[in-house]
PLY file of the C-alpha trace (Angstrom):
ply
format ascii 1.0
element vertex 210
property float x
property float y
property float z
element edge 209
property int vertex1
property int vertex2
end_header
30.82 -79.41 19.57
32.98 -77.10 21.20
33.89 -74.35 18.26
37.63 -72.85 18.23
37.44 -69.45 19.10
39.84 -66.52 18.86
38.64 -63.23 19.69
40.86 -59.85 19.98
40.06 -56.27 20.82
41.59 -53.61 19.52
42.39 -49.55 20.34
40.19 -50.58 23.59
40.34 -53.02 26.66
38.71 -56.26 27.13
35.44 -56.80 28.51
35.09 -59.79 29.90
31.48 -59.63 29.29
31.55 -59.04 26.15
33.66 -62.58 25.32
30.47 -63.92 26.92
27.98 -62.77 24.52
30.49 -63.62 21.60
30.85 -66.76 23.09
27.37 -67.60 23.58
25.87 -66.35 19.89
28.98 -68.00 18.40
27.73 -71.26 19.99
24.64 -70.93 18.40
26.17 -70.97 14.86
26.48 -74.32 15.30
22.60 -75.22 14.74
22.96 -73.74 11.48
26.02 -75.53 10.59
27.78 -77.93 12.62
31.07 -78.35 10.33
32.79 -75.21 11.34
35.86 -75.05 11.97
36.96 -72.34 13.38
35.76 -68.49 14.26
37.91 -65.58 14.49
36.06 -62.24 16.41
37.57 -58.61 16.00
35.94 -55.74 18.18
37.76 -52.55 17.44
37.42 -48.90 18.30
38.59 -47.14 14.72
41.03 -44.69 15.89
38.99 -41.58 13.96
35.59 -43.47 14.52
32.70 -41.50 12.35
30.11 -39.32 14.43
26.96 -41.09 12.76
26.72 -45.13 13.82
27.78 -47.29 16.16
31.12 -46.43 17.85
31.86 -50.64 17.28
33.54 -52.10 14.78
32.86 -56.00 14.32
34.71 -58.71 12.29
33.29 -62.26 12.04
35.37 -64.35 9.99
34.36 -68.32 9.93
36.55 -71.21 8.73
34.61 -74.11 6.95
35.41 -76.81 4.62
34.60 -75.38 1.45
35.85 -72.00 2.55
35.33 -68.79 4.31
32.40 -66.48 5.35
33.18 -62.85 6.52
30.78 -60.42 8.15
31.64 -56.66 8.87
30.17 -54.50 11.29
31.03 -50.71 10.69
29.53 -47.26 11.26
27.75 -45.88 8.19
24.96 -42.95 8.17
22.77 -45.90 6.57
23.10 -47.49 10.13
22.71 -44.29 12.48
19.31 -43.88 9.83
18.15 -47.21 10.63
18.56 -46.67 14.14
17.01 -42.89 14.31
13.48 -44.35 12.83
13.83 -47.77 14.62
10.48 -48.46 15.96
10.89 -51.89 17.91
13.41 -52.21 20.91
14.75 -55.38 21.23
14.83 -55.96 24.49
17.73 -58.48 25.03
19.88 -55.06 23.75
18.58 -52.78 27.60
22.02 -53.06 29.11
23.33 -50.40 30.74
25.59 -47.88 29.14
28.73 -48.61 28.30
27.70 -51.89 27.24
24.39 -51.28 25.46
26.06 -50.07 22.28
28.79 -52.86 22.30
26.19 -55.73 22.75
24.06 -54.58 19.74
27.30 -54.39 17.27
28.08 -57.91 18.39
24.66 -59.16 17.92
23.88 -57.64 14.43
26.75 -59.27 13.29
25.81 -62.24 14.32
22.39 -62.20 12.87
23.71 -61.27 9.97
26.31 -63.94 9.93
23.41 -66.94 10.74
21.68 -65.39 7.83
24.84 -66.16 5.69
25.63 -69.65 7.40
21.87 -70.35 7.11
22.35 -69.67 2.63
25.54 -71.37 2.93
24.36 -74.91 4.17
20.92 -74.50 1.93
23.29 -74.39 -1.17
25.82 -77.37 0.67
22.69 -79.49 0.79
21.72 -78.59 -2.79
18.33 -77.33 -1.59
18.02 -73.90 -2.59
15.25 -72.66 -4.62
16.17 -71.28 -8.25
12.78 -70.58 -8.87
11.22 -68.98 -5.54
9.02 -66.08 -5.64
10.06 -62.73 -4.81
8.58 -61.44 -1.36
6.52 -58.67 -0.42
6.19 -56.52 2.13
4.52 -53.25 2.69
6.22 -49.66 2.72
6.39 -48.77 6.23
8.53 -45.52 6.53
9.31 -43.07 4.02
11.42 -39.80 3.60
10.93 -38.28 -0.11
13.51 -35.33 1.00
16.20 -37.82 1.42
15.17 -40.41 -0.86
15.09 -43.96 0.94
12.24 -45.15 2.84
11.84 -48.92 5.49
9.93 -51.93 4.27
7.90 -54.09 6.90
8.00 -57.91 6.06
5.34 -59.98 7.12
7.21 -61.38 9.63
7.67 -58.12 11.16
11.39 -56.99 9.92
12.28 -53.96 8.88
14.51 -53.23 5.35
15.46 -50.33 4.06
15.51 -49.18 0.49
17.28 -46.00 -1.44
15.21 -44.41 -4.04
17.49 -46.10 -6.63
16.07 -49.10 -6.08
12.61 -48.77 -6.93
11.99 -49.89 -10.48
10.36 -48.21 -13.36
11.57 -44.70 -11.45
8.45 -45.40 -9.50
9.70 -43.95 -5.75
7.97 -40.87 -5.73
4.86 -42.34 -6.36
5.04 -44.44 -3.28
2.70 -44.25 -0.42
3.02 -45.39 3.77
1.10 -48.95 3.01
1.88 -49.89 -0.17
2.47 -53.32 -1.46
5.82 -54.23 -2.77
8.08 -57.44 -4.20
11.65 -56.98 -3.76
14.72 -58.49 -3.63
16.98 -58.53 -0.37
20.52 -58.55 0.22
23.12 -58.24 3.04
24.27 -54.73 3.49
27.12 -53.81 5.34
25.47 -52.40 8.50
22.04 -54.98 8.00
19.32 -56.11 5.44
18.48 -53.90 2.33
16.44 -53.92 -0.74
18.25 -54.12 -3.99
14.96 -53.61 -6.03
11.39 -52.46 -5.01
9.11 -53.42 -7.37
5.21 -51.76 -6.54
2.55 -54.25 -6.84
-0.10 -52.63 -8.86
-3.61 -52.63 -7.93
-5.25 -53.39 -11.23
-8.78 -51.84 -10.11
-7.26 -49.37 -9.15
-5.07 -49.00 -12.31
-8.50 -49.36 -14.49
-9.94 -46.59 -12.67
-6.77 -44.41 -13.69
-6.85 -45.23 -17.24
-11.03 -44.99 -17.58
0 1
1 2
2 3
3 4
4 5
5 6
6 7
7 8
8 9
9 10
10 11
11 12
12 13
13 14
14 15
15 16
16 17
17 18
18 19
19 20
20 21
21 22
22 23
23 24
24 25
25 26
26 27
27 28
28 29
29 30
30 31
31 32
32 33
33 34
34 35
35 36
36 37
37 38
38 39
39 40
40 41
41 42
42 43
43 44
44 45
45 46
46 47
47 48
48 49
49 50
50 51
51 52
52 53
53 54
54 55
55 56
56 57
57 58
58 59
59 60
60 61
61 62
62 63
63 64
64 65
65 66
66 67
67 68
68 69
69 70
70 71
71 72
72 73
73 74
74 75
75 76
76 77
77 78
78 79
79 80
80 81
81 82
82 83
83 84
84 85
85 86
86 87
87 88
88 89
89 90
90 91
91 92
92 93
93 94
94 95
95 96
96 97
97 98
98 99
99 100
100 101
101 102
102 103
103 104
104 105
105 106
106 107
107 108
108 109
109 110
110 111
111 112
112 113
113 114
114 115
115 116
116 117
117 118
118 119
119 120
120 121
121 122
122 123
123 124
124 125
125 126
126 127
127 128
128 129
129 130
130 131
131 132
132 133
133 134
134 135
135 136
136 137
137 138
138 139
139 140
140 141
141 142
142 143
143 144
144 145
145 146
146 147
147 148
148 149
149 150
150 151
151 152
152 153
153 154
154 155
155 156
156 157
157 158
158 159
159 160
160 161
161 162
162 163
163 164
164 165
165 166
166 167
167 168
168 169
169 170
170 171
171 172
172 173
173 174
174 175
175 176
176 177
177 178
178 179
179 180
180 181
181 182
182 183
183 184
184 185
185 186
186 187
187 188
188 189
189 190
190 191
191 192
192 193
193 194
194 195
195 196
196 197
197 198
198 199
199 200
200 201
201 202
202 203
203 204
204 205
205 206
206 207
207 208
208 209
């Protein structure tokens, strides 16, 4: 199925390359979801565009029978963070500069919006989960000063979480290699935790309150 596409740039000039990539991961929506209807791309350059993030801003906006699904890719110091203490290059993103920066905006916010399509026809076919249990992952990164710290998945991802999301006030009692549940949700520049909840070692727990 060949999905209608309408894609504008704005405060900068067309890259012909760049319709090629949005092209090519907006075909792929498709094996999530094969009634859409129609997908509108906007890659702008904000006129005052913030020092911290990615210079790219990126719209997706999908038409589909029972509605609409929007994704927004914007700079945010929650982004430029993420990228500072990014440990694993993707290596689909080495293009030369001035491209390399471009091609990851357009990609995260396509991941992002196959994450949404992906929820979207789960719930269409009625086969979501009410009663699923929460993940874990373990505390990979964190920075006490500043108050937020990265969560590695099993699979390998990489979510961040503010202190304020750590139940029970329990952040500053977290340690690299912990064990945590928690609860994920689509952020405006990627994946975050909206509540860290420590998995307590009962031994170890027993030992503390011999």
């Amino acid at each position: 199925m060949i999905l209608p596409m309408q894609i504008t740039f704005r405060n900068m000039e067309p890259y012909p390359i760049a319709e090629e990539w949005i092209r090519s991961e907006a075909a792929k929506l498709n094996e999530f979801y094969d009634r859409i209807m129609s997908c509108r791309v906007v890659v702008e350059i904000p006129s005052r565009h913030h020092r911290w993030g990615s210079l790219y801003h990126v719209r997706i906006d999908l038409t589909l029978p029972g509605g609409e699904l929007v994704v927004k890719r914007q700079p945010s110091l929650h982004s430029s963070i993420q990228q500072i203490h990014q440990d694993k290059f993707v290596k689909h993103l080495e293009v030369k500069a001035p491209h390399k920066e471009l091609r990851q905006a357009i990609d995260d916010a396509f991941k992002a919006m196959g994450r949404r399509l992906q929820d979207y026809a789960r719930r269409q076919r009625g086969d979501v989960k009410t009663h699923e249990p929460a993940p874990q992952a373990k505390v990979s990164k964190l920075f006490p000063a500043a108050g937020y710290g990265f969560l590695e998945t099993p699979g390998g991802r990489e979510v961040y979480f503010h202190k304020n999301s750590v139940l029970e006030g329990a952040f500053d009692d977290l340690e690299i290699g912990n064990v945590v549940k928690f609860a994920e949700k689509e952020g405006e520049m990627g994946p975050q935790a909206s509540t860290v909840k420590p998995v307590r070692n009962r031994h170890a727990h027993r030992e503390k309150t011999a």
